[in-house]
C-alpha positions as CSV (number, residue, x, y, z in Angstrom):
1,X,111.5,22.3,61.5
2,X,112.2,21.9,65.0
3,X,110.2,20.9,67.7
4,X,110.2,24.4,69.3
5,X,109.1,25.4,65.8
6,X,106.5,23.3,65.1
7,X,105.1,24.7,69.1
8,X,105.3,28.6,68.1
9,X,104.2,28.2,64.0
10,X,106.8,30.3,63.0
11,X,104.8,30.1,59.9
12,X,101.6,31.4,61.2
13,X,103.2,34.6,62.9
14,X,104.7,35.2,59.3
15,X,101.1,34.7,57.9
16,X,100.5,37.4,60.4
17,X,102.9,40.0,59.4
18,X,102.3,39.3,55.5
19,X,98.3,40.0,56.0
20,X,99.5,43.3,57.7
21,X,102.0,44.4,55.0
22,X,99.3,43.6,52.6
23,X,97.1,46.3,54.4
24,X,99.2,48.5,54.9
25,X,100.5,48.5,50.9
26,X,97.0,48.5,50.1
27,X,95.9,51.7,51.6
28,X,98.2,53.5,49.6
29,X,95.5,52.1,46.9
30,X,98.9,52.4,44.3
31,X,99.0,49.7,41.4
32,X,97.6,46.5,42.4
33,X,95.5,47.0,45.0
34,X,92.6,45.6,43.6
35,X,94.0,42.4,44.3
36,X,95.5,43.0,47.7
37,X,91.8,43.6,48.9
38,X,91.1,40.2,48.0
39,X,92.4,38.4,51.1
40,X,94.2,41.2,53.2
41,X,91.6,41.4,56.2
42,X,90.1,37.9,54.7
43,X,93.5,36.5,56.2
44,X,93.3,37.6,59.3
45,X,89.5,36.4,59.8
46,X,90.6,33.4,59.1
47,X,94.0,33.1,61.5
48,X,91.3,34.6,64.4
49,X,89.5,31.6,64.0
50,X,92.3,29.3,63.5
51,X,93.9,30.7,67.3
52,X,90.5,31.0,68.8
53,X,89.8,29.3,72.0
54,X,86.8,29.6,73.9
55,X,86.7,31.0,77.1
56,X,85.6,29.4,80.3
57,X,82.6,31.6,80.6
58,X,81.2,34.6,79.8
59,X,82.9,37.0,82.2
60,X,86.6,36.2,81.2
61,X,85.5,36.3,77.7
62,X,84.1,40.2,78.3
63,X,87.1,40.5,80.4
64,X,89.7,39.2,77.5
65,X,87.8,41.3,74.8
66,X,87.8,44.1,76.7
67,X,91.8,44.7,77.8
68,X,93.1,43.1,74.6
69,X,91.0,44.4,71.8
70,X,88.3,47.4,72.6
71,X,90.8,49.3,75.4
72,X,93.4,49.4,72.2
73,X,90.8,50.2,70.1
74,X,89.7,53.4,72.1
75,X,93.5,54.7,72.5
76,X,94.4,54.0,68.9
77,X,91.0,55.8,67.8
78,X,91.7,58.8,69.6
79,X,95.7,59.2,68.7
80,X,94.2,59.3,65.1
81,X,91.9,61.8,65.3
82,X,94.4,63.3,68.0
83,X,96.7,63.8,65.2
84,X,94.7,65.4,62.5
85,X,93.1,67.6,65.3
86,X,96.7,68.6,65.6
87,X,97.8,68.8,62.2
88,X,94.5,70.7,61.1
89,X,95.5,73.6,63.9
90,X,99.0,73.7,62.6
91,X,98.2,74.0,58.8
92,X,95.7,76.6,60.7
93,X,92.2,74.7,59.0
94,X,89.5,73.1,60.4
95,X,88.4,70.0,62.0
96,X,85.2,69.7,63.9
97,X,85.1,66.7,66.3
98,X,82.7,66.7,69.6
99,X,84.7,63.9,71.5
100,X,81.5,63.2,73.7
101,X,79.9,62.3,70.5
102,X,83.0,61.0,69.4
103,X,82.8,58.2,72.2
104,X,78.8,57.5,71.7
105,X,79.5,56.6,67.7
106,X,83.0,54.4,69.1
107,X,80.7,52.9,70.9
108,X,78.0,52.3,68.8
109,X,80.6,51.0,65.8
110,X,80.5,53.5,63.2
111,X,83.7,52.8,61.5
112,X,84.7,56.7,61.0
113,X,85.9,56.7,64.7
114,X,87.9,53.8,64.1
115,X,89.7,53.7,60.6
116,X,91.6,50.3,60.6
117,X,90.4,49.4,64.5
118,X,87.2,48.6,62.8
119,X,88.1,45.0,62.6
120,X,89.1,44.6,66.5
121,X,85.5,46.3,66.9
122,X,83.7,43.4,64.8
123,X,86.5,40.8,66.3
124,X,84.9,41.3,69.9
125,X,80.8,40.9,68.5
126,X,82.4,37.4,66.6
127,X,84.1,36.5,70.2
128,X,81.1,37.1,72.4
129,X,78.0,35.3,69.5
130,X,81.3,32.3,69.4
131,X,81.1,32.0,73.0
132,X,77.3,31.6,73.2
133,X,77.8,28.6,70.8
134,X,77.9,25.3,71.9
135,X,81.8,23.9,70.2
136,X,79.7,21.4,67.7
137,X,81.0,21.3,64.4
138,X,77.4,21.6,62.7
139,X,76.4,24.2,64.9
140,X,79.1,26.4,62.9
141,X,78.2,25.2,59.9
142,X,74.8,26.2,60.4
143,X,75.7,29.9,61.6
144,X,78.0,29.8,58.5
145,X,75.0,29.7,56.1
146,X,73.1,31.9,58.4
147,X,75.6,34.6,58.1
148,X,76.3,33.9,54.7
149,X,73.0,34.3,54.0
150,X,72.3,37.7,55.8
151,X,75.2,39.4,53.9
152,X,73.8,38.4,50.5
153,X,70.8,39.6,51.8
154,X,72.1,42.7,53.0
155,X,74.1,43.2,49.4
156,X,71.3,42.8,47.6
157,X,69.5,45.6,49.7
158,X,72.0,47.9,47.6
159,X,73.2,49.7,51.1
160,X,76.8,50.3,52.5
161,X,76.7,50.9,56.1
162,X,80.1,51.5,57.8
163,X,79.2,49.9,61.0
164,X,81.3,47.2,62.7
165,X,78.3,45.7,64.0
166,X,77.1,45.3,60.5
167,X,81.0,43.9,59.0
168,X,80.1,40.5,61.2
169,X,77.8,39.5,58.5
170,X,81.0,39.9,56.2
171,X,83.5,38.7,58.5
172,X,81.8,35.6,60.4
173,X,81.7,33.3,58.0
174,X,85.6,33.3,57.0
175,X,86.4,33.1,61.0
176,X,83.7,29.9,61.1
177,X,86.3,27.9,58.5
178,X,89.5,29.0,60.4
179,X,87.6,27.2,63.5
180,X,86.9,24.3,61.1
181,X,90.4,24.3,60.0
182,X,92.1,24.0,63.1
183,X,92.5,20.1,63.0
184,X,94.5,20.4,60.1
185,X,96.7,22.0,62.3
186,X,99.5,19.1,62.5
187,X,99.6,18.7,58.6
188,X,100.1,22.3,57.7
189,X,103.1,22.1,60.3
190,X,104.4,18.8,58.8
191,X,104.0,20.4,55.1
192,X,108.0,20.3,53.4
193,X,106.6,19.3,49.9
194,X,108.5,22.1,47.6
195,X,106.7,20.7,44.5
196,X,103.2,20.9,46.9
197,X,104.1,24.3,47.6
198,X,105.0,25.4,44.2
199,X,101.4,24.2,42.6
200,X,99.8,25.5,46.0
201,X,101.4,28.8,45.4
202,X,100.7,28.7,41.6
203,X,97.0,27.5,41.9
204,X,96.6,30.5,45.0
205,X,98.1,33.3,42.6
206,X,95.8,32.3,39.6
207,X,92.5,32.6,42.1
208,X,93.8,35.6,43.2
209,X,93.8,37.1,40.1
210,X,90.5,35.8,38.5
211,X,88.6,36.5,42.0
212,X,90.0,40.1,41.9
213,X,89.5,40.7,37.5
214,X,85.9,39.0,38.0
215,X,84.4,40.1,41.6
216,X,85.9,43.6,41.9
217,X,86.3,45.7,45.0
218,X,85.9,44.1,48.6
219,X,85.2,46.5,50.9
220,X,84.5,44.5,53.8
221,X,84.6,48.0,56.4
222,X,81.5,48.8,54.8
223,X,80.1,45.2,54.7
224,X,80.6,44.4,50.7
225,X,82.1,41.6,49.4
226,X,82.1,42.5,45.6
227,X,79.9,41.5,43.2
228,X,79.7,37.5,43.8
229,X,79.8,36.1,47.4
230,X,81.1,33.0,45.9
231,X,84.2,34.7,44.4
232,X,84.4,36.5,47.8
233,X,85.4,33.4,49.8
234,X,87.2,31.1,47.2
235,X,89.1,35.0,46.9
236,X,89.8,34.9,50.2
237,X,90.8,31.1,50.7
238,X,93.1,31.7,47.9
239,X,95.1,34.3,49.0
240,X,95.1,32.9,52.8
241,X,96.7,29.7,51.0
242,X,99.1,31.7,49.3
243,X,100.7,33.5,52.3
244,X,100.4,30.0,53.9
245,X,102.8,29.2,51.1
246,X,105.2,32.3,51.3
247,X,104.8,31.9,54.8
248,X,106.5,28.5,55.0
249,X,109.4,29.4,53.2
250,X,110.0,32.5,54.9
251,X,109.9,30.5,58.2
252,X,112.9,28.6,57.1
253,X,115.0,32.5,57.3
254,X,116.8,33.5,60.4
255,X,114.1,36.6,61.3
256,X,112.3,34.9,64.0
257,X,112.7,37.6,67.1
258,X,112.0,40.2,64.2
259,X,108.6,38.5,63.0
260,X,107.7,37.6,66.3
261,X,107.6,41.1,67.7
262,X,105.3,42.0,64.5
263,X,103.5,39.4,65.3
264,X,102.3,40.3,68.7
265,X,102.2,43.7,67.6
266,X,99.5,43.3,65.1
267,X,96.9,45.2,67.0
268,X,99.0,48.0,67.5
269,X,100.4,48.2,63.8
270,X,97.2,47.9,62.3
271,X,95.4,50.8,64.6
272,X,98.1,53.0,63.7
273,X,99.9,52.8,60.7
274,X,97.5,54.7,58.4
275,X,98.7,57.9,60.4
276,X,101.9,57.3,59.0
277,X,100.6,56.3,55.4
278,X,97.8,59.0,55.1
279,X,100.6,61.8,55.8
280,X,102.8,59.7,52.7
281,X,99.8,59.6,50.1
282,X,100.5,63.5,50.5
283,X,103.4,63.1,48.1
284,X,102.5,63.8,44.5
285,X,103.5,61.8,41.8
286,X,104.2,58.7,43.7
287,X,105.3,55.4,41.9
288,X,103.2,51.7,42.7
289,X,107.6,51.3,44.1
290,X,107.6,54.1,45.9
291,X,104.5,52.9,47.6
292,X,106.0,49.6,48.3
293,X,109.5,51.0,49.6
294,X,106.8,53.1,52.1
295,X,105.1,49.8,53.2
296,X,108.3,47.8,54.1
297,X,109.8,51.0,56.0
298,X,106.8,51.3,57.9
299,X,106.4,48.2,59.0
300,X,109.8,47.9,59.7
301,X,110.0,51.3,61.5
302,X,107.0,49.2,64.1
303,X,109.7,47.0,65.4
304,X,111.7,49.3,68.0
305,X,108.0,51.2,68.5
306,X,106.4,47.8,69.7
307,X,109.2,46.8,71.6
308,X,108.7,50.0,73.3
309,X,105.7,49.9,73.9
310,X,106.3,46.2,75.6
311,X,108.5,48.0,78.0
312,X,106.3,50.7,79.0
313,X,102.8,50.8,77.6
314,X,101.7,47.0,77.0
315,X,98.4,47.9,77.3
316,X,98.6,49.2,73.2
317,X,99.2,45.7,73.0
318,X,96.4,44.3,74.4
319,X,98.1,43.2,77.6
320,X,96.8,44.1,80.8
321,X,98.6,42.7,84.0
Protein backbone atom coordinates (compact mmCIF):
# COMPACT_ATOMS: atom_id res chain seq x y z
CA UNK A 1 0.00 0.00 0.00
CA UNK A 2 1.01 3.42 -0.35
CA UNK A 3 2.00 5.84 1.99
CA UNK A 4 -1.15 7.93 1.56
CA UNK A 5 -2.82 4.63 2.16
CA UNK A 6 -1.31 3.41 5.06
CA UNK A 7 -2.39 7.53 6.47
CA UNK A 8 -6.32 7.21 5.52
CA UNK A 9 -6.66 2.96 6.42
CA UNK A 10 -8.45 2.46 3.41
CA UNK A 11 -8.97 -0.77 5.18
CA UNK A 12 -10.66 0.56 8.14
CA UNK A 13 -13.29 2.83 6.16
CA UNK A 14 -14.02 -0.54 4.29
CA UNK A 15 -14.45 -2.18 7.84
CA UNK A 16 -16.81 0.60 8.12
CA UNK A 17 -19.02 0.14 5.33
CA UNK A 18 -19.00 -3.83 5.67
CA UNK A 19 -20.37 -3.48 9.53
CA UNK A 20 -23.13 -1.20 7.96
CA UNK A 21 -24.12 -3.55 5.04
CA UNK A 22 -24.16 -6.18 7.66
CA UNK A 23 -26.93 -4.11 9.54
CA UNK A 24 -28.63 -3.18 7.09
CA UNK A 25 -28.96 -7.03 5.52
CA UNK A 26 -29.74 -8.06 8.91
CA UNK A 27 -32.75 -6.17 9.55
CA UNK A 28 -34.41 -7.67 6.85
CA UNK A 29 -33.95 -10.70 9.50
CA UNK A 30 -33.95 -13.06 5.87
CA UNK A 31 -31.68 -16.33 6.05
CA UNK A 32 -28.67 -15.87 8.06
CA UNK A 33 -29.24 -13.34 10.17
CA UNK A 34 -28.60 -15.11 13.18
CA UNK A 35 -25.06 -14.86 12.38
CA UNK A 36 -24.91 -11.31 11.10
CA UNK A 37 -26.01 -10.26 14.73
CA UNK A 38 -23.00 -11.66 15.95
CA UNK A 39 -20.55 -8.84 15.21
CA UNK A 40 -22.63 -6.21 13.15
CA UNK A 41 -22.88 -3.35 15.85
CA UNK A 42 -20.01 -5.47 17.79
CA UNK A 43 -17.78 -4.03 14.89
CA UNK A 44 -18.51 -0.80 15.10
CA UNK A 45 -17.89 -0.72 19.07
CA UNK A 46 -14.92 -1.83 18.41
CA UNK A 47 -13.64 0.69 15.39
CA UNK A 48 -15.21 3.64 17.97
CA UNK A 49 -12.67 2.70 20.28
CA UNK A 50 -10.02 2.06 17.87
CA UNK A 51 -10.52 6.02 16.32
CA UNK A 52 -11.16 7.36 19.70
CA UNK A 53 -9.27 10.31 20.99
CA UNK A 54 -9.79 11.99 24.07
CA UNK A 55 -10.74 15.36 24.11
CA UNK A 56 -8.98 18.20 25.75
CA UNK A 57 -11.53 18.68 28.36
CA UNK A 58 -14.87 18.27 29.17
CA UNK A 59 -16.54 21.12 27.31
CA UNK A 60 -15.24 20.17 23.65
CA UNK A 61 -15.97 16.76 24.47
CA UNK A 62 -19.99 17.80 25.27
CA UNK A 63 -19.50 20.07 22.42
CA UNK A 64 -18.13 17.15 19.81
CA UNK A 65 -20.91 14.79 21.08
CA UNK A 66 -23.36 17.05 20.78
CA UNK A 67 -23.05 18.47 16.85
CA UNK A 68 -21.70 15.08 15.61
CA UNK A 69 -23.74 12.43 17.25
CA UNK A 70 -27.07 13.49 19.42
CA UNK A 71 -28.03 16.67 16.83
CA UNK A 72 -28.16 13.68 14.07
CA UNK A 73 -29.64 11.60 16.28
CA UNK A 74 -32.69 14.04 16.99
CA UNK A 75 -33.19 14.78 13.11
CA UNK A 76 -32.92 11.17 12.06
CA UNK A 77 -35.36 10.24 14.97
CA UNK A 78 -37.91 12.49 13.90
CA UNK A 79 -37.76 11.82 9.88
CA UNK A 80 -38.66 8.28 11.01
CA UNK A 81 -41.47 8.68 12.82
CA UNK A 82 -42.01 11.76 10.32
CA UNK A 83 -42.56 9.13 7.83
CA UNK A 84 -44.84 6.60 9.29
CA UNK A 85 -46.86 9.61 10.64
CA UNK A 86 -47.20 10.28 7.05
CA UNK A 87 -47.58 7.06 5.65
CA UNK A 88 -50.18 6.02 8.43
CA UNK A 89 -52.48 9.27 7.17
CA UNK A 90 -52.16 8.25 3.62
CA UNK A 91 -53.07 4.50 4.10
CA UNK A 92 -55.81 6.66 6.19
CA UNK A 93 -54.84 4.48 9.90
CA UNK A 94 -53.59 5.40 12.87
CA UNK A 95 -50.47 6.48 14.64
CA UNK A 96 -50.52 8.10 18.02
CA UNK A 97 -47.25 10.03 18.78
CA UNK A 98 -47.25 13.21 21.45
CA UNK A 99 -43.93 14.78 20.06
CA UNK A 100 -43.52 16.62 23.52
CA UNK A 101 -43.32 13.24 24.95
CA UNK A 102 -41.66 12.09 22.09
CA UNK A 103 -38.58 14.46 22.94
CA UNK A 104 -38.68 13.64 27.02
CA UNK A 105 -38.27 9.63 26.16
CA UNK A 106 -35.30 10.83 23.18
CA UNK A 107 -34.03 12.27 25.81
CA UNK A 108 -34.23 9.95 28.41
CA UNK A 109 -32.90 6.95 25.86
CA UNK A 110 -35.64 4.78 25.27
CA UNK A 111 -34.70 3.17 22.12
CA UNK A 112 -38.42 3.24 20.48
CA UNK A 113 -37.68 7.01 19.60
CA UNK A 114 -34.57 6.12 18.07
CA UNK A 115 -34.55 2.72 16.00
CA UNK A 116 -30.95 2.29 14.72
CA UNK A 117 -29.69 5.96 16.35
CA UNK A 118 -29.80 3.98 19.46
CA UNK A 119 -26.12 3.30 19.22
CA UNK A 120 -24.99 7.07 18.60
CA UNK A 121 -27.28 7.59 21.94
CA UNK A 122 -25.10 4.95 23.95
CA UNK A 123 -21.79 6.25 21.80
CA UNK A 124 -22.08 9.71 23.58
CA UNK A 125 -22.58 8.12 27.54
CA UNK A 126 -19.22 5.74 26.44
CA UNK A 127 -17.55 9.24 25.21
CA UNK A 128 -18.39 11.37 28.24
CA UNK A 129 -17.56 8.03 31.31
CA UNK A 130 -14.10 7.68 28.63
CA UNK A 131 -13.25 11.23 29.16
CA UNK A 132 -13.54 11.11 32.97
CA UNK A 133 -10.93 8.31 32.80
CA UNK A 134 -7.50 8.92 33.36
CA UNK A 135 -5.68 7.19 29.58
CA UNK A 136 -3.99 4.25 31.88
CA UNK A 137 -4.09 1.03 30.32
CA UNK A 138 -5.26 -0.72 33.70
CA UNK A 139 -7.67 1.75 34.45
CA UNK A 140 -9.60 0.30 31.23
CA UNK A 141 -9.06 -2.97 32.07
CA UNK A 142 -10.50 -2.49 35.33
CA UNK A 143 -13.77 -0.64 33.90
CA UNK A 144 -13.76 -3.61 31.39
CA UNK A 145 -14.45 -6.16 34.13
CA UNK A 146 -16.68 -3.68 35.81
CA UNK A 147 -18.88 -3.39 32.94
CA UNK A 148 -18.60 -6.83 32.03
CA UNK A 149 -19.60 -7.68 35.23
CA UNK A 150 -22.78 -5.43 35.40
CA UNK A 151 -24.19 -6.85 32.10
CA UNK A 152 -23.95 -10.48 33.42
CA UNK A 153 -25.52 -9.16 36.27
CA UNK A 154 -28.09 -7.44 34.59
CA UNK A 155 -28.74 -10.81 32.26
CA UNK A 156 -29.10 -12.82 34.94
CA UNK A 157 -31.85 -10.41 36.37
CA UNK A 158 -33.97 -11.98 33.29
CA UNK A 159 -34.97 -8.18 32.15
CA UNK A 160 -34.72 -6.52 28.59
CA UNK A 161 -34.80 -2.84 28.89
CA UNK A 162 -34.54 -0.94 25.59
CA UNK A 163 -32.77 1.93 27.01
CA UNK A 164 -29.46 3.36 25.51
CA UNK A 165 -28.43 4.26 28.84
CA UNK A 166 -28.70 0.69 29.77
CA UNK A 167 -26.86 -0.78 26.10
CA UNK A 168 -23.42 0.82 27.73
CA UNK A 169 -23.17 -2.14 29.96
CA UNK A 170 -23.36 -4.15 26.55
CA UNK A 171 -21.40 -1.97 24.47
CA UNK A 172 -18.43 -0.64 26.81
CA UNK A 173 -16.57 -3.41 27.11
CA UNK A 174 -15.98 -4.12 23.17
CA UNK A 175 -15.12 -0.23 22.79
CA UNK A 176 -12.48 -0.69 26.02
CA UNK A 177 -10.40 -3.48 23.53
CA UNK A 178 -10.66 -1.26 20.41
CA UNK A 179 -8.76 1.39 22.78
CA UNK A 180 -6.40 -1.37 23.80
CA UNK A 181 -5.90 -2.31 20.26
CA UNK A 182 -4.86 0.84 18.88
CA UNK A 183 -1.03 0.18 19.18
CA UNK A 184 -1.38 -2.60 16.86
CA UNK A 185 -2.30 -0.07 14.69
CA UNK A 186 1.14 -0.12 12.42
CA UNK A 187 0.96 -4.06 12.12
CA UNK A 188 -2.54 -4.39 10.89
CA UNK A 189 -1.44 -1.67 8.17
CA UNK A 190 1.73 -3.58 7.31
CA UNK A 191 -0.34 -6.97 7.19
CA UNK A 192 0.24 -8.51 3.13
CA UNK A 193 0.40 -12.11 4.34
CA UNK A 194 -2.25 -13.88 1.86
CA UNK A 195 -1.63 -17.23 3.64
CA UNK A 196 -2.15 -15.00 7.22
CA UNK A 197 -5.19 -13.75 5.80
CA UNK A 198 -6.62 -16.88 4.49
CA UNK A 199 -6.25 -18.86 8.12
CA UNK A 200 -7.41 -15.45 9.74
CA UNK A 201 -10.40 -15.45 7.54
CA UNK A 202 -10.95 -19.26 7.94
CA UNK A 203 -10.44 -19.27 11.82
CA UNK A 204 -12.91 -15.87 11.91
CA UNK A 205 -15.76 -17.72 9.76
CA UNK A 206 -15.64 -20.92 11.93
CA UNK A 207 -16.13 -18.56 15.32
CA UNK A 208 -18.71 -16.95 13.61
CA UNK A 209 -20.58 -19.80 13.13
CA UNK A 210 -20.08 -21.77 16.53
CA UNK A 211 -20.62 -18.30 18.57
CA UNK A 212 -23.95 -17.75 16.48
CA UNK A 213 -25.20 -22.12 16.56
CA UNK A 214 -24.11 -22.04 20.46
CA UNK A 215 -24.98 -18.44 22.04
CA UNK A 216 -28.08 -17.46 20.00
CA UNK A 217 -29.56 -14.08 19.42
CA UNK A 218 -27.57 -10.85 20.40
CA UNK A 219 -29.77 -8.15 20.83
CA UNK A 220 -27.53 -5.68 22.10
CA UNK A 221 -30.51 -2.62 21.61
CA UNK A 222 -32.10 -4.23 24.47
CA UNK A 223 -28.88 -4.94 26.42
CA UNK A 224 -28.60 -8.92 25.73
CA UNK A 225 -25.74 -10.55 24.60
CA UNK A 226 -27.12 -14.21 24.13
CA UNK A 227 -26.90 -16.90 26.30
CA UNK A 228 -22.94 -16.85 27.21
CA UNK A 229 -21.11 -13.49 27.69
CA UNK A 230 -18.09 -15.43 26.73
CA UNK A 231 -19.33 -16.50 23.37
CA UNK A 232 -20.61 -12.82 23.07
CA UNK A 233 -17.13 -11.25 22.80
CA UNK A 234 -14.95 -14.03 21.26
CA UNK A 235 -18.37 -13.66 18.68
CA UNK A 236 -17.70 -10.37 18.30
CA UNK A 237 -13.75 -10.46 18.02
CA UNK A 238 -14.31 -12.99 15.38
CA UNK A 239 -16.35 -11.36 13.03
CA UNK A 240 -14.52 -7.87 13.64
CA UNK A 241 -11.36 -10.01 12.45
CA UNK A 242 -13.10 -11.21 9.61
CA UNK A 243 -14.12 -7.98 7.99
CA UNK A 244 -10.56 -6.90 9.01
CA UNK A 245 -9.68 -9.72 6.53
CA UNK A 246 -12.24 -8.84 3.66
CA UNK A 247 -11.49 -5.44 4.39
CA UNK A 248 -7.83 -5.69 3.38
CA UNK A 249 -8.40 -7.22 0.20
CA UNK A 250 -11.14 -5.05 -0.81
CA UNK A 251 -8.75 -2.05 -0.12
CA UNK A 252 -6.50 -3.31 -2.84
CA UNK A 253 -9.84 -2.42 -5.52
CA UNK A 254 -10.03 0.95 -7.22
CA UNK A 255 -13.45 2.16 -4.96
CA UNK A 256 -11.73 4.44 -2.73
CA UNK A 257 -13.92 7.92 -3.37
CA UNK A 258 -16.99 5.48 -3.28
CA UNK A 259 -16.03 3.84 0.22
CA UNK A 260 -14.91 6.90 1.53
CA UNK A 261 -18.14 8.79 1.17
CA UNK A 262 -19.90 5.65 2.98
CA UNK A 263 -17.55 5.96 5.31
CA UNK A 264 -18.18 9.35 6.52
CA UNK A 265 -21.65 8.82 5.98
CA UNK A 266 -22.05 6.11 8.49
CA UNK A 267 -24.09 8.14 10.94
CA UNK A 268 -26.43 9.15 8.43
CA UNK A 269 -26.88 5.63 6.70
CA UNK A 270 -27.35 3.87 9.81
CA UNK A 271 -30.24 6.54 11.24
CA UNK A 272 -32.02 6.13 8.13
CA UNK A 273 -31.85 3.19 6.16
CA UNK A 274 -34.46 1.08 8.04
CA UNK A 275 -37.14 3.60 6.47
CA UNK A 276 -36.14 2.37 3.31
CA UNK A 277 -35.91 -1.42 4.48
CA UNK A 278 -39.05 -1.48 6.67
CA UNK A 279 -41.24 -0.23 3.57
CA UNK A 280 -39.17 -3.43 1.54
CA UNK A 281 -40.03 -6.16 4.23
CA UNK A 282 -43.58 -5.17 2.95
CA UNK A 283 -43.00 -7.47 -0.01
CA UNK A 284 -44.37 -10.95 0.42
CA UNK A 285 -42.63 -13.88 -0.45
CA UNK A 286 -39.22 -12.46 -0.46
CA UNK A 287 -36.04 -14.66 -1.10
CA UNK A 288 -32.70 -14.50 1.64
CA UNK A 289 -31.30 -12.93 -2.47
CA UNK A 290 -33.82 -10.80 -2.79
CA UNK A 291 -33.01 -9.47 0.58
CA UNK A 292 -29.37 -9.17 -0.31
CA UNK A 293 -29.97 -7.50 -3.86
CA UNK A 294 -32.14 -4.85 -1.36
CA UNK A 295 -29.04 -4.35 1.00
CA UNK A 296 -26.45 -3.58 -1.81
CA UNK A 297 -28.98 -1.12 -3.64
CA UNK A 298 -29.61 0.65 -0.56
CA UNK A 299 -26.45 1.23 0.46
CA UNK A 300 -25.46 2.06 -2.83
CA UNK A 301 -28.54 4.32 -3.42
CA UNK A 302 -26.66 6.48 0.04
CA UNK A 303 -23.86 7.52 -2.08
CA UNK A 304 -25.32 10.57 -4.29
CA UNK A 305 -27.80 11.09 -0.96
CA UNK A 306 -24.54 11.75 1.35
CA UNK A 307 -22.85 13.59 -1.10
CA UNK A 308 -25.76 15.77 -1.04
CA UNK A 309 -26.13 16.15 2.01
CA UNK A 310 -22.25 17.33 2.16
CA UNK A 311 -23.26 20.02 -0.11
CA UNK A 312 -26.12 21.29 1.65
CA UNK A 313 -27.06 19.72 4.99
CA UNK A 314 -23.66 18.58 6.70
CA UNK A 315 -25.07 18.79 9.82
CA UNK A 316 -26.86 14.98 9.06
CA UNK A 317 -23.37 14.26 9.07
CA UNK A 318 -22.36 15.26 12.11
CA UNK A 319 -20.50 18.38 10.92
CA UNK A 320 -21.17 21.63 12.27
CA UNK A 321 -19.02 24.64 11.05
Amino acid sequence: MSEQKKERMVWLDWMKVMAIFSIIWGHFFSAGHLYLYVFSVQTFCLISGFLYKKAANMKTCIQKCFWQLFVPTVIMSVIMHLETYFRCMVLRTTYDISWPWFFKWLLLGHRWCMGPCWYFYTLIVIRLIMQMLPDRKWVYMLVFMIFSTGVVYFHHLDIEVSNANVNVLVCMPLFLIGVLLKPLKPRLCALQNFWMEMLLLAVSIVLVILCGNYNGYVWMYLCQYGNYYTLYIIGGLAGVVLMFTISLWLSRLPYRKMVLTLSKGSVFIIGLHIIIVRRLTELPNRMWGEDLFYSVLILCSFISIIRLAELFFPILLGRHQ
